[in-house]
C-alpha positions in Angstrom: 0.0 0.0 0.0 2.9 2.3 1.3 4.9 1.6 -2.0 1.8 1.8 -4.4 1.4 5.4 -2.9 4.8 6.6 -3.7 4.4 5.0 -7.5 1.3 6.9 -7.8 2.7 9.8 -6.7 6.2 9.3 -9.3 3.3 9.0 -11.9 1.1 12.3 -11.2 4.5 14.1 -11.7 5.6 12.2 -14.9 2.3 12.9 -16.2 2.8 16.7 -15.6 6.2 16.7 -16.6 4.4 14.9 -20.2 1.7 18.0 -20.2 4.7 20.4 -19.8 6.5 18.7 -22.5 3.2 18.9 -25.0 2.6 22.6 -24.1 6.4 23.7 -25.0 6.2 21.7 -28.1 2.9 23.1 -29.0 4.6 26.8 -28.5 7.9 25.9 -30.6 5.5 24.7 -33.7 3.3 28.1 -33.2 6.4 30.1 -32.9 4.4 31.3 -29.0 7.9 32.5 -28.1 6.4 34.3 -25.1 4.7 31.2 -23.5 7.8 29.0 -24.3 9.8 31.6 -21.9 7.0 31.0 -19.2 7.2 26.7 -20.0 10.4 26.1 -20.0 11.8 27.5 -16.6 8.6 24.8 -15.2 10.4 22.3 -17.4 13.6 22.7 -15.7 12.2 22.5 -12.2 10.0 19.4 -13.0 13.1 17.6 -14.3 15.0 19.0 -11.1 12.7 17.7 -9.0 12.2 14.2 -10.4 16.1 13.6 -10.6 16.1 14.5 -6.9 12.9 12.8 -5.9 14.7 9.5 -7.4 17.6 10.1 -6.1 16.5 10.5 -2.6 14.1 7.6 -2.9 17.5 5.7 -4.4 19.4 7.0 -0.7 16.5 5.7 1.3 16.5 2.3 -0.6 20.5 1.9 -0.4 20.2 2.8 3.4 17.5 0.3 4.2 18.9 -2.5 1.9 22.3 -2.0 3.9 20.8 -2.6 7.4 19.1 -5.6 6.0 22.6 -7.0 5.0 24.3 -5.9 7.9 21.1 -7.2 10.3 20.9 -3.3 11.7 16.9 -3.9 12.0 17.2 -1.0 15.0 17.7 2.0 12.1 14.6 4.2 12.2 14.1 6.4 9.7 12.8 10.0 10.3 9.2 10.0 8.9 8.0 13.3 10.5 11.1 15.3 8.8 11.0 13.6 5.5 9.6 14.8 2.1 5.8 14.0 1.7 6.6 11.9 -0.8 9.1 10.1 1.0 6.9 9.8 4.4 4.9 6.6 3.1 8.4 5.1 1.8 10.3 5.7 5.0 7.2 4.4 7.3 7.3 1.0 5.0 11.3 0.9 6.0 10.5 1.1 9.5 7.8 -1.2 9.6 9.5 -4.1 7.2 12.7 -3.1 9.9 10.5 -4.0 13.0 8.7 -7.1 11.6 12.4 -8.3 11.2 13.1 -7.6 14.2 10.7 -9.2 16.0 11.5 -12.4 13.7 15.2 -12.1 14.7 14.2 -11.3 18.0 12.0 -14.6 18.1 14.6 -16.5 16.2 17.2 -15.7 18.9 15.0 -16.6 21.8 14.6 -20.3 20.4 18.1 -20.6 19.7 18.5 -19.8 23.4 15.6 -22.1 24.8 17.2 -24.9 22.6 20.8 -24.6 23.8 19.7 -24.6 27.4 17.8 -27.7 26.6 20.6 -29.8 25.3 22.4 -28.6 28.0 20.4 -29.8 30.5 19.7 -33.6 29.2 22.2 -36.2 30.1 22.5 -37.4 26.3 25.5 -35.9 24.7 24.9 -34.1 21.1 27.4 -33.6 18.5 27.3 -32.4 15.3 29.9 -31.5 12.5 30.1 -30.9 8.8 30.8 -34.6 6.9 33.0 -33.0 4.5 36.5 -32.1 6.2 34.8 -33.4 9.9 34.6 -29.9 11.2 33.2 -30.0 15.2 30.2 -27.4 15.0 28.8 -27.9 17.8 29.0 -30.1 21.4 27.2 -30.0 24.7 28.4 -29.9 28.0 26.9 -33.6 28.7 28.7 -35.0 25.7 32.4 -33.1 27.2 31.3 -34.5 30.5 31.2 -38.2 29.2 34.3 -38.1 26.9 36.3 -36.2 29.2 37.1 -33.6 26.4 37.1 -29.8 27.0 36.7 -29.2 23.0 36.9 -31.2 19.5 37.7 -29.1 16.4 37.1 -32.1 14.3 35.8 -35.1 14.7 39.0 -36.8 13.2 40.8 -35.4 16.5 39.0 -38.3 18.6 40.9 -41.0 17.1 43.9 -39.8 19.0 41.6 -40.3 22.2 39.6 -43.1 21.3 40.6 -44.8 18.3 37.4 -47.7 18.5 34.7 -45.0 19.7 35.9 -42.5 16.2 35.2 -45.8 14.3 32.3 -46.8 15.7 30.8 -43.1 15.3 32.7 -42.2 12.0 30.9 -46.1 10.6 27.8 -45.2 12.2 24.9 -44.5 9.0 22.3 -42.0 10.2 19.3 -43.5 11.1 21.2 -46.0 12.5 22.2 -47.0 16.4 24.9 -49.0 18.1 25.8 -49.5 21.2 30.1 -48.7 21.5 32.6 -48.7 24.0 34.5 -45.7 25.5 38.1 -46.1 27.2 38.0 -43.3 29.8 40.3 -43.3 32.4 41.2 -46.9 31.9 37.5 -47.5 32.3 35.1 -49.1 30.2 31.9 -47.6 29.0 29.2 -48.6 27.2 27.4 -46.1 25.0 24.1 -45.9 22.7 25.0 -43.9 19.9 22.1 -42.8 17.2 22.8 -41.1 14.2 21.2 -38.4 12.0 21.8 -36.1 9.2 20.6 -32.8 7.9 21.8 -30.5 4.9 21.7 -26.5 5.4 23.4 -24.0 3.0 24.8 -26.4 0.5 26.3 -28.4 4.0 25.9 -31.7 4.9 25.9 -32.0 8.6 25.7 -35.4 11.0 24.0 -35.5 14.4 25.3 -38.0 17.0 23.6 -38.5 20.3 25.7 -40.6 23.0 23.9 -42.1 25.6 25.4 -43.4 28.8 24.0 -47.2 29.2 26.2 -48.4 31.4 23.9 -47.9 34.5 20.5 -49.7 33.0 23.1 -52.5 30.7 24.1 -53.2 34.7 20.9 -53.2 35.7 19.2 -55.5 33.2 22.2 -57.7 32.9 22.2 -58.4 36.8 18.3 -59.3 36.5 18.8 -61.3 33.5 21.2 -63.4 35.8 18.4 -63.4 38.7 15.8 -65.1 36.8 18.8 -67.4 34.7 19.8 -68.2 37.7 16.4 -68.6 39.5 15.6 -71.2 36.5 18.8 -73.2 36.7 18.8 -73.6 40.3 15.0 -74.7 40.1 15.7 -77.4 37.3 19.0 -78.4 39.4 17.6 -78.8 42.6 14.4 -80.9 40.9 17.1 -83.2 39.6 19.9 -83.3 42.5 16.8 -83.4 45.8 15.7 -87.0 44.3 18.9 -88.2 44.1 20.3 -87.4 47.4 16.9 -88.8 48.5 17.6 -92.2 46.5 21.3 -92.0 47.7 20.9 -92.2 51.1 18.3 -94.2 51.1 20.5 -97.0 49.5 22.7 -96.4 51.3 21.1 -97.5 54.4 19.4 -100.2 52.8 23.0 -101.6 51.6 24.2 -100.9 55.4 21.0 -103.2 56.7 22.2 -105.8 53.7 25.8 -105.9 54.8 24.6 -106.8 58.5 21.6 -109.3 57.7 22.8 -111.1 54.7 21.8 -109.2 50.8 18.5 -111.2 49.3 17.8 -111.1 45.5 15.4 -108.5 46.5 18.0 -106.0 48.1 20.2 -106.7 44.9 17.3 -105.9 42.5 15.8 -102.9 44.9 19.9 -101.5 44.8 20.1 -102.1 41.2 17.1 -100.0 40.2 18.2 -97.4 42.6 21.7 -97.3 40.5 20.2 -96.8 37.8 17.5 -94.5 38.8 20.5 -92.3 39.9 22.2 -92.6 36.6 19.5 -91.5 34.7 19.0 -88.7 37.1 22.4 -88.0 36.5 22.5 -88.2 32.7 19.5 -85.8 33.1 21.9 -83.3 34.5 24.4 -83.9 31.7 22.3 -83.6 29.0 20.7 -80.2 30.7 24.4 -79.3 31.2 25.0 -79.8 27.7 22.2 -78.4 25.9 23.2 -75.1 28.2 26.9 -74.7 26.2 25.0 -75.5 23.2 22.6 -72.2 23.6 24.8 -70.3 21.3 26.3 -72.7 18.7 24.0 -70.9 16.0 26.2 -68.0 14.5 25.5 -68.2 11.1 22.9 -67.8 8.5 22.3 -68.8 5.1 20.3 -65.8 3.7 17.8 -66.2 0.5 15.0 -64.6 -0.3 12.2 -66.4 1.3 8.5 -66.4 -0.4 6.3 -66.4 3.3 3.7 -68.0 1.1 5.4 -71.0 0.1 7.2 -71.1 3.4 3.6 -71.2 5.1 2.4 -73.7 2.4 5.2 -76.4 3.4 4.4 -75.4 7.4 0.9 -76.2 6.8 1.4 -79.5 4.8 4.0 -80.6 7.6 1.5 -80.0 10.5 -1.6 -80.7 8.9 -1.9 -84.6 9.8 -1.8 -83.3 14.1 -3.9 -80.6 13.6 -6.5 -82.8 11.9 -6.2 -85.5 14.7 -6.6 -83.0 17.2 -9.2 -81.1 15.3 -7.3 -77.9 15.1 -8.0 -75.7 12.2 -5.3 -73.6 11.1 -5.7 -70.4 8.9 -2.9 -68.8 6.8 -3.4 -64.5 6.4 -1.4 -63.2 3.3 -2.2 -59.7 2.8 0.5 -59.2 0.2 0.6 -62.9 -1.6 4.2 -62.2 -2.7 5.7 -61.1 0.6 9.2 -62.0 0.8 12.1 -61.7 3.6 15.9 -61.9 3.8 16.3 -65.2 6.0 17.6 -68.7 6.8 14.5 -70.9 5.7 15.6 -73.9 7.5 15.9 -71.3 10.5 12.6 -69.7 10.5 11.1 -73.1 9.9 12.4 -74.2 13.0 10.8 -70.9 14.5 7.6 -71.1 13.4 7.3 -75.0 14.2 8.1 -74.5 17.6 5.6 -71.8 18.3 2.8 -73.7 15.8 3.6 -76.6 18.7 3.3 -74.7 21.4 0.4 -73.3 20.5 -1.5 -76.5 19.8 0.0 -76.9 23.2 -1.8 -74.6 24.8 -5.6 -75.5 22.8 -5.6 -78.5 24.8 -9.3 -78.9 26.1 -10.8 -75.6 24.4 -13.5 -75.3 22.2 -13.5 -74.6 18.1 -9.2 -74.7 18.4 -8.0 -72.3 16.4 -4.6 -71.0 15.3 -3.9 -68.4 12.5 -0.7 -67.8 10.5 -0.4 -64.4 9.1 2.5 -62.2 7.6 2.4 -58.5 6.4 4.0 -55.5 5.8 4.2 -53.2 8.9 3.7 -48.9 8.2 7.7 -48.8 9.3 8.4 -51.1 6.1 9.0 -54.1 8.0 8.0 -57.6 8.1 5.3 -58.9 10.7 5.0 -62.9 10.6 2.3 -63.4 13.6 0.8 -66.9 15.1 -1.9 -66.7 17.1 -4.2 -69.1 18.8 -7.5 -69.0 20.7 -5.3 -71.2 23.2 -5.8 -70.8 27.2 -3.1 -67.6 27.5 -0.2 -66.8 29.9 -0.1 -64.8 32.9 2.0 -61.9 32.9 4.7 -63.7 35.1 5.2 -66.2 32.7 5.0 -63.5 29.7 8.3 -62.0 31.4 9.9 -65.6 31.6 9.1 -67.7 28.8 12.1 -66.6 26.9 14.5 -67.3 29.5 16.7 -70.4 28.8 15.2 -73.7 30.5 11.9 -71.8 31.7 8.9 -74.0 31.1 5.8 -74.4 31.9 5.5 -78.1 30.8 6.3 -81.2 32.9 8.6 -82.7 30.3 9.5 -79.3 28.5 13.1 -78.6 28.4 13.1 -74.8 28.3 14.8 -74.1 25.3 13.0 -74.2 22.6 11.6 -70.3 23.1 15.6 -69.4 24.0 16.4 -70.5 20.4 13.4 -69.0 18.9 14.8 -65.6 20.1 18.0 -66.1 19.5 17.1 -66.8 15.7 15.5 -64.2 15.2 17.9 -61.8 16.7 20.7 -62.9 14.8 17.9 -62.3 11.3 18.5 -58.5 13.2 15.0 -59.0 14.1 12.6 -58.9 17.3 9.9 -61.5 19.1 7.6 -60.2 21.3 4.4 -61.7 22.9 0.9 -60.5 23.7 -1.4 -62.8 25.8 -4.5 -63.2 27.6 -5.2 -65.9 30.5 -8.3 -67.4 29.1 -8.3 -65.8 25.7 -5.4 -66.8 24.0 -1.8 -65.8 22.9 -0.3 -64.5 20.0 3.5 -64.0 18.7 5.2 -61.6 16.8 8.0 -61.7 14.9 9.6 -58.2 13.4 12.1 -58.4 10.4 14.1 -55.3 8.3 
């Protein structure tokens, strides 16, 4: 509005400067001599005053276009001493300067707000530029952890800690990794996440490290509670009948020794031998199977069609579902779903939890168990088996994938532990959701 005022005002003078122009040409043509003395003197001053009207307007613009540059948005320009037709310019100046300022002002304020966040949280942030490694910025938590008053690249921390710069130089945003930091001849472990951003033709990367040390300690020290709670429960089911059955023999061979052995003590000591031996190989074998936990470190990765994978499941387990009248029903959203994995592995997955679900129908009405596979909002892969089964309490939710937890009298306890530790090593997750009396349903998370 301000600026369409000044043009109008530039074009009520250009016009009159035109009418001038006509009137002396008009006198030159009819030789008016006389009124061509009287014209051209307005001439002059008409051309005088648009030079300087255009020139001053020219001033004004330079001026405010310089405090712009220079982010000087507290010039004020005089509007109350200015030209009238420079008033309405000069007030746009001052208003455009204020708006500015205000947005600056703004601007500065969250800039503030946000470095007094970051210093404040315990997670350490550090960015800097990917081309030449240039430190831009660090927070006080991040120099805390690392022990390190300043960075002016990120190359520098290889002289400190040559495996914590690889791990963080390697690290691809969107990406996280737990790394170790040597400080003070100290160990510890760090969550480090990864982002990246690009601003003025820049490419800059955003690491956060995250002391874990403290809940790693924590949730590795009740890992080894319930482990241990587990082992010593299967142990001490095995080792109480045996020192039962020991001494207990032993007494009966002491009574032998003193009133002569019959056939019967021989045959009564003979089962108790063996009944310890068993016992014993028992312990062996749960021994064994133990140091065995982790012999799977390998993978042989195809791509795996989830429909024909679910096809040969279903043919394989058909003849017990049909004897125990189980009806199983296989959900493909996206027929051609396919996943990076070891088919033999996720076989062995998916049997085990298609048993223990047919496990846990025993004795409910219409069994059912469905099979289903699809493509998660996230992008990845969902397999799911579910079953109308009779459910877990929460307790056992928290234990089942504990090695040698089990809930069945002849179960063994591992068969859950492997499950897991498949599908972590597939660089993929198992998690369970279950209902006492309503059923239980597993889900397994790949890409």
């Amino acid at each position: 509005m301000i600026f369409e005022q000044f043009e109008a005002r530039l074009t009520l003078r250009v016009v009159l400067l035109f009418g001038v122009l006509c009137l002396s040409a008009f006198a030159v043509a009819w030789s008016q001599w006389l009124y061509l003395m009287v014209l051209l003197p307005l001439l002059a001053y008409q051309l005088t005053d648009l030079i300087r009207l255009q020139r001053k307007a020219q001033e004004e613009l330079n001026q405010f276009v310089e405090s712009i540059h220079y982010r000087d948005f507290s010039r004020y320009f005089d509007v109350k001493h200015a030209p009238a037709e420079l008033q309405n310019l000069r007030q746009g100046f001052n208003e455009i300067n204020t708006t500015f300022k205000v947005i600056s002002k703004e601007k500065e304020t969250q800039y503030h707000y946000l470095q007094k966040i970051l210093e404040l949280i315990d997670t350490g942030i550090l960015s800097y530029k990917l081309e030449g490694g240039e430190v831009v910025w660090m927070n006080e938590a991040l120099k805390r952890l690392l022990q390190l008053p300043y960075l002016r690249t990120i190359h520098s921390l290889e002289k400190r800690d040559a495996e914590l710069y690889a791990d963080v130089a390697g690290l691809q945003p969107g990406q996280s990794k737990i790394a170790t930091a040597s400080l003070d001849k100290n160990a510890v472990k760090i969550l480090l996440s990864a982002t990246a951003f690009q601003t003025d033709g820049q490419t800059y990367k955003l690491i956060a490290f995250q002391n874990v040390n403290e809940a790693l300690d924590e949730t590795e020290s009740k890992a080894w509670q319930k482990l241990l709670s587990v082992m010593t429960h299967e142990i001490m089911n095995s080792i109480a009948p045996i020192s039962s059955l020991a001494d207990t023999l032993k007494n009966r061979l002491q009574e032998s020794l003193v009133n002569g052995a019959t056939t019967e003590d021989v045959e009564d000591l003979e089962v108790g031998i063996s009944t310890i031996k068993r016992r014993s190989e028992g312990l062996l074998k749960f021994a064994e199977t133990y140091r065995n936990l982790n012999k799977i470190i390998t993978l042989n990765l195809q791509c795996v069609s989830l429909r024909e994978q679910f096809a040969n499941l279903q043919r394989l387990m058909q003849p017990t579902l049909t004897q125990k009248q189980i009806s199983l029903e296989v959900e493909l959203k996206e027929p051609e779903i396919t996943l990076e994995a070891d088919a033999n592995l996720l076989d062995q997955v998916l049997i085990n939890l298609l048993v223990n679900a047919i496990e846990s129908l025993k004795g409910r009405p219409e069994p059912r168990i469905c099979l289903a596979a699809y493509r998660a909002s996230n992008g990845k892969v969902v397999v799911k088996i579910s079953d109308n089964g009779s459910g877990m309490s929460r307790e056992v939710q928290e234990k089942i994938f504990i090695p040698f937890f089990s809930t069945k009298k002849q179960g063994s306890g591992i068969g859950l532990s492997l499950c897991k530790q498949i599908v972590m090593l597939h660089k993929g997750t198992i998690q369970v959701q279950s209902v006492e009396g309503v059923g239980t349903a597993f889900f397994l998370r790949f890409g």
